[in-house]
N, C-alpha and C positions, 0 to 999 in steps of 0.2 A: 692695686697699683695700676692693671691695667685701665679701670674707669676714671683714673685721676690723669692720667694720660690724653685717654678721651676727651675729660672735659677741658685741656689745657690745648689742643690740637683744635675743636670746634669752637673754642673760644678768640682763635685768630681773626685780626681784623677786616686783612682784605678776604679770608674765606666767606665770613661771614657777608659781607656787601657779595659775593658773588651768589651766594644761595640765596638773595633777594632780588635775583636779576630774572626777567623774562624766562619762560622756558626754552624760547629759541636761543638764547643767549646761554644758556645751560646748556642746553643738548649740543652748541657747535663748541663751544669752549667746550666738553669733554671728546667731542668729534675731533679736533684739534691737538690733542696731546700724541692721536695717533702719524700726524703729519711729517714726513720728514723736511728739515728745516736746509735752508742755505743759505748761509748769513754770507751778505756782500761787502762787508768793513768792518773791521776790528784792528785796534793797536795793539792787540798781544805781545806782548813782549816783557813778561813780567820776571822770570827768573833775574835775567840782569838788572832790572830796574828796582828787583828788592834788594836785590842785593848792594847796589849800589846809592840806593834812598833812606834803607832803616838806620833807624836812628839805634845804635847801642843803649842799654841804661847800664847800671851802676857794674852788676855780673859780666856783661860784655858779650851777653845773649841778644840773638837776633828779635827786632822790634820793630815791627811799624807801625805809627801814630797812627791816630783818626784823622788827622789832616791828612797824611800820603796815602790813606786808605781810601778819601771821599773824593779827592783829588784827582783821580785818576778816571774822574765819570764827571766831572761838572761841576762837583759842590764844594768850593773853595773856599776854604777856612785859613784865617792867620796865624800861624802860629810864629809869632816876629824870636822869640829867645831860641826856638826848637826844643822847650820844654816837651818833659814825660808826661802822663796823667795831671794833664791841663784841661778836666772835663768838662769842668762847670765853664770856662770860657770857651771852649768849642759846644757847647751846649746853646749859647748864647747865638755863636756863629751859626751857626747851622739853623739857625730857627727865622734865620732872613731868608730861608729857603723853602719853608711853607706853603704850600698850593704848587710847587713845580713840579712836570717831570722829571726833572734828574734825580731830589728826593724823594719821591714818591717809588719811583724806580729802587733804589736800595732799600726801602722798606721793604716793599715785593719782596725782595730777594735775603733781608735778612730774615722774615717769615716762612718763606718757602723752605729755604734752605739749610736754615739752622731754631726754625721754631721761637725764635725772637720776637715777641708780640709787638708789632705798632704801638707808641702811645705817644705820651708827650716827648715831646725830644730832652731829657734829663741826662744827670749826666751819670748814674748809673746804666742806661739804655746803652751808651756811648759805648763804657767802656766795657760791655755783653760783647758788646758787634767787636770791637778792639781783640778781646779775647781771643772770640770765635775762630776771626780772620786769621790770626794769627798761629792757632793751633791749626787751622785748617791747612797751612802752606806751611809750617814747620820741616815737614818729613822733607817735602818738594825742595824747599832751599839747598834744606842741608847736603839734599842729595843730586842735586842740580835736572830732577825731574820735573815732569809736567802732570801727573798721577789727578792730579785735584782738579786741575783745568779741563785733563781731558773728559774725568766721571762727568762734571758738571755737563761740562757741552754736549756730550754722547749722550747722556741715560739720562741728565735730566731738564736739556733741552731739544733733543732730538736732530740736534744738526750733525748734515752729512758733510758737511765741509764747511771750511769759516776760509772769507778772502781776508787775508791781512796786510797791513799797510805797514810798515816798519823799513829800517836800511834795509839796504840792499845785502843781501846773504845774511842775515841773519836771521832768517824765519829756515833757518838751517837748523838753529838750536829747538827746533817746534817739531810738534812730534808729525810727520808727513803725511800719516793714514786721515790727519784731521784739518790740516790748514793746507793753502795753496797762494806762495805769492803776489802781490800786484806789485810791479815796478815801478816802485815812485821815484821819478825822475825829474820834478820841475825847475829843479837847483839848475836844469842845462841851461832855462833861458838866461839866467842869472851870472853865467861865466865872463862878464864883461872884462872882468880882470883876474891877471894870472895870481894867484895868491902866491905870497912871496914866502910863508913857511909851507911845512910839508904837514902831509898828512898824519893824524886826521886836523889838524888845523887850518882846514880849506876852508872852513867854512860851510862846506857838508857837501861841495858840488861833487857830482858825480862822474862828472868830466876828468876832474884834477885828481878824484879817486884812485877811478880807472889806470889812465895812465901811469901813476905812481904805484900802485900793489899787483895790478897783472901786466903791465906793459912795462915798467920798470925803467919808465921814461921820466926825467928829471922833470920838473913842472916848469922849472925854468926853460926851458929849451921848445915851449911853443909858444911862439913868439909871433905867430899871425892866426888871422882868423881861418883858413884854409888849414894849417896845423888842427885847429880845435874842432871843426867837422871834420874834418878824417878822425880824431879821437873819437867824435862821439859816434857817429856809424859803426866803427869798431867795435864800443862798447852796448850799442844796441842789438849787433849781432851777434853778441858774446852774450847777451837776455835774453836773445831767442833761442840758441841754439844750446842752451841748457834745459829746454821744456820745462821748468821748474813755471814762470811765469805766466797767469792767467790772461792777464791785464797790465794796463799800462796806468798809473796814477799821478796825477798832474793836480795839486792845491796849491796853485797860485793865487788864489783869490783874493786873498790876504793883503797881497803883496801889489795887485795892478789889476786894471782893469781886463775882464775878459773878453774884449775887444781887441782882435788881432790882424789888422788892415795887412792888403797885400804890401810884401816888401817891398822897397823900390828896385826899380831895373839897374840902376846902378849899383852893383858890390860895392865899389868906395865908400859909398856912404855907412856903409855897416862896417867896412875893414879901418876906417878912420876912428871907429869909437874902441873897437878892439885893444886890449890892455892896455887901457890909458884910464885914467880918474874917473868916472861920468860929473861931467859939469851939474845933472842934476837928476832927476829919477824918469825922467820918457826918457832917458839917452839909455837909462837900463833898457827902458820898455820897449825902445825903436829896436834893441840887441836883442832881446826877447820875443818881439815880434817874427824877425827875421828865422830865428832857433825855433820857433814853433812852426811856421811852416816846414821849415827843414826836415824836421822830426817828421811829422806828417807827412811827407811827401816820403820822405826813406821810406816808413811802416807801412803806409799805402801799398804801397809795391812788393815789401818784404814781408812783413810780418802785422798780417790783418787781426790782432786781437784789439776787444774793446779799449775804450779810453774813459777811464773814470774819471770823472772835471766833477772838483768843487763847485756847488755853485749856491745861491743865497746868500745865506749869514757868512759876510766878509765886509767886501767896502759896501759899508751903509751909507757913507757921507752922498758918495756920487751916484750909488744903485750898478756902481761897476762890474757887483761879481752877479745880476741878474742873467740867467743863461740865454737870454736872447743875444747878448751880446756876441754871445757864440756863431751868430746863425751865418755866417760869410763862409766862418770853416765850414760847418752841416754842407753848404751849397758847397762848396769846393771839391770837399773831399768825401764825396757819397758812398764810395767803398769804406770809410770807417764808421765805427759805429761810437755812437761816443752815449757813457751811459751817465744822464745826470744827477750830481748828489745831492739829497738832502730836500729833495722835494722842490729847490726851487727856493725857500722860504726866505721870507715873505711874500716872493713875487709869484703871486699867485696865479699863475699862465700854461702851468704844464701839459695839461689835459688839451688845452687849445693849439698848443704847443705838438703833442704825440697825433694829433688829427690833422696837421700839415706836413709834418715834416718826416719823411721816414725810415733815417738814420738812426734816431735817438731813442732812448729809452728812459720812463722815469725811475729813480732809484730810493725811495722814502727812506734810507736808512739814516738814524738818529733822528729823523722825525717827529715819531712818535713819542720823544721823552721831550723833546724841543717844547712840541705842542699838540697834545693829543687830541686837544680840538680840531688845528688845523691840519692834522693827518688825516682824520677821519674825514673832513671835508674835501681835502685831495684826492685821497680815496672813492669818494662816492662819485667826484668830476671824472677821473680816469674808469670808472666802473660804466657812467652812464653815456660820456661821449662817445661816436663813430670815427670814421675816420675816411680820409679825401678819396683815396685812388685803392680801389682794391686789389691792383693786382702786387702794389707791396708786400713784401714779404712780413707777415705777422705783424699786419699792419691795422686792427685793429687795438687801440691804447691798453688796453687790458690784458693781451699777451705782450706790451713793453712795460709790465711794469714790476717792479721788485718792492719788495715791502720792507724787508728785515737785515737790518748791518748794526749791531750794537754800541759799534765806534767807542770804546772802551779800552781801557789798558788794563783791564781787571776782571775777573769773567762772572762775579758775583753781579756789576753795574750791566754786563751783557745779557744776564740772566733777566735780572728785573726791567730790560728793555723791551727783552721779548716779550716777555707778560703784557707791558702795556700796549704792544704792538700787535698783540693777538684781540687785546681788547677792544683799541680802536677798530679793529681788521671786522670783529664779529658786529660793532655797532653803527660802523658802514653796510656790509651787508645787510643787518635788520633793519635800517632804513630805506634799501632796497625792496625787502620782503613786504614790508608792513605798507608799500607804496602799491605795492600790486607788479615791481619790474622786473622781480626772480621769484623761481622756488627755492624747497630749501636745500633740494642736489643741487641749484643752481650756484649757491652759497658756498656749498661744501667746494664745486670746481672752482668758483673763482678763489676762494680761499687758497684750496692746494697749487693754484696758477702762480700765486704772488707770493708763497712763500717757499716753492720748491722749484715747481716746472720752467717756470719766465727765467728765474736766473739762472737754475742746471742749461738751459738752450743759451741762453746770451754769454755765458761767459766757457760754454763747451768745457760742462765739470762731470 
């Protein structure tokens, strides 16, 4: 029994490719398991979300599909009827997904985790993984625990804290010794108009929240723009002074460009758009503008934690969510720190970016499933650049830099992120060694820099 074991464990796919890997590449991937981890992004929020996604079958036992399962990390399947054991057509879907990070990423993780060999994407493989997942968070639903989230992230990825991005108080339901919120708050700049039902039918702002569940203030009854900063300072104060929050998280990128010209000197112009229709979407952005200084300028003064900014993959049409776009705030407001997501990607600037400017910091997280070419490339630009003025604080790029946030709603997809993120991390490095510009302590620190030290100091965890 036990040799039949053996040979079904050594017969794994990606173990196998790792025992064909360099011995530098071996000896730091096992130097590496000992690291302790701090993942800077995650959607954790899965209790509620299974609960309120699985699909029942026939018994009226808890269930979730291959599509809600892939779903929740990138790899989006159709399922148009919300059929059960729809494998051979999600077999189909999933295989336009071939050569990417995101699948590559749950393979890792259904191999690691539950011993599910890689192969072709079939639709018995499907319904393995289906199973698995599903016995795996059984106990957790029914019991409205986090028991399987936590094993994984603790023991079998080695992280001492995970930042999560979810509403606001609800990383309440998350177990506390393991997660620590960021305050995502970009719905402020977005208050243009008062919503005219109640909550949560705001529309999500956090403004109209506020007011209506702790201030017990009718929504109707702010009625000017001086009404809506006084709420929102209120409400900023009321995030600080709960020390529950890390960070401040701001994805607007989506939504406008991250270009945010100084307001004008004249209020009228801002209190004139104030609850009223926007004739068109810069009338959001000219409100939004205005809301983002503001914000800034409170925090400045009050409450100096990082600011986490989306930036890259967003508006592609114009290159709007490129974090240069940023650089007016960076100048403005040098007391904050503002740490940016996602590598930047496509806009490949960071590195030249963390050597001028030194506010900011890079944050690779979902990168490395994005593009593990171009993480590893990031990578070795922040590894090998210097930087302007030395007397900045930790101001050369490679103490700004964060490697690991698995931006996942699901902790198996944050699992198999890491992996890739350890991998890219060790095949940057060995392009540094095998160049002649580090040793292999030298490895090991910059390693433990980027995946524990840089963000334990930046985000004071």
């Amino acid at each position: 029994m036990n040799f039949k074991i053996l040979i079904m464990v050594n017969s794994l796919y990606f173990e196998k490719i790792r025992e064909k890997e360099s011995s530098f590449y071996r000896r730091l991937w096992n130097d590496l398991s000992n690291v302790k981890i701090i993942d800077t992004h995650e959607h954790t929020n899965l209790m509620r979300n299974l609960l309120t996604q699985a699909y029942n079958n026939q018994e009226n036992k808890f269930r979730l599909t291959i599509p809600q399962i892939f779903e929740k990390s990138y790899v989006h399947i159709k399922n148009p009827k919300n059929k059960l054991g729809n494998y051979v057509e999600w077999a189909n879907g999933i295989k336009s997904y071939i050569g990417t990070g995101y699948l590559k990423a749950w393979m890792i993780a259904m191999e690691d985790l539950y011993r599910i060999n890689a192969q072709p994407i079939t639709s018995k493989y499907l319904q393995r993984i289906e199973d698995a997942i599903n016995e795996a968070y059984r106990d957790d639903v029914e019991n409205n625990k986090y028991d399987h989230v936590s094993e994984i992230m603790k023991n079998k990825m080695n992280i001492e804290k995970a930042i999560v991005n979810i509403d606001l108080e609800v990383h309440k339901e998350l177990p506390n010794d393991l997660f620590v919120p960021a305050a995502g708050i970009p719905s402020i700049l977005n208050g243009i108009k008062v919503p005219t039902t109640k909550v949560p039918d705001t529309g999500g702002n956090v403004v109209y929240w506020y007011a209506q569940e702790k201030l017990k203030i009718n929504i109707n009854e702010i009625k000017t723009l001086e009404t809506y900063c006084d709420i929102t300072k209120r409400l900023l104060k009321y995030l600080k002074d709960t020390a529950e929050y890390c960070c401040i998280k701001m994805q607007m990128a989506y939504e406008r460009p991250l270009y945010f010209p100084e307001p004008p000197d004249d209020l009228n112009e801002i209190r004139i758009l104030f609850n009223k229709i926007p004739e068109d979407e810069k009338d959001v952005w000219k409100f939004g503008n205005y809301m983002m200084h503001f914000v800034l300028e409170w925090t400045s003064i009050n409450w100096r934690v990082p600011y986490q900014i989306h930036t890259g993959l967003a508006r592609m049409y114009d290159g709007g969510s490129n974090a240069l776009n940023l650089s007016y705030l960076f100048q403005k407001f040098p007391d904050i720190y503002f740490d940016l997501f996602h590598g930047n990607f496509p806009y490949t600037n960071l590195a030249g970016m963390l050597h001028q400017i030194p506010n900011i910091s890079a944050d690779l997280c979902w990168l490395p499933v994005i593009s593990p070419t171009e993480a590893k490339n990031t990578l070795i630009e922040l590894f090998e650049v210097g930087d302007m003025v030395h007397t900045w604080e930790n101001h050369v790029p490679n103490l700004r830099t964060c490697l690991f946030g698995g931006d996942s709603g699901i902790v198996e997809g944050s699992y198999g992120a890491l992996q890739i993120a350890k991998d890219v991390l060790i095949r940057a490095l060995e392009d540094l060694y095998n160049r002649g510009h580090i040793f292999y302590k030298d490895a090991e620190d910059l390693a433990r820099q980027v995946l524990y030290e840089n963000p334990k100091r930046i985000f004071k965890l």
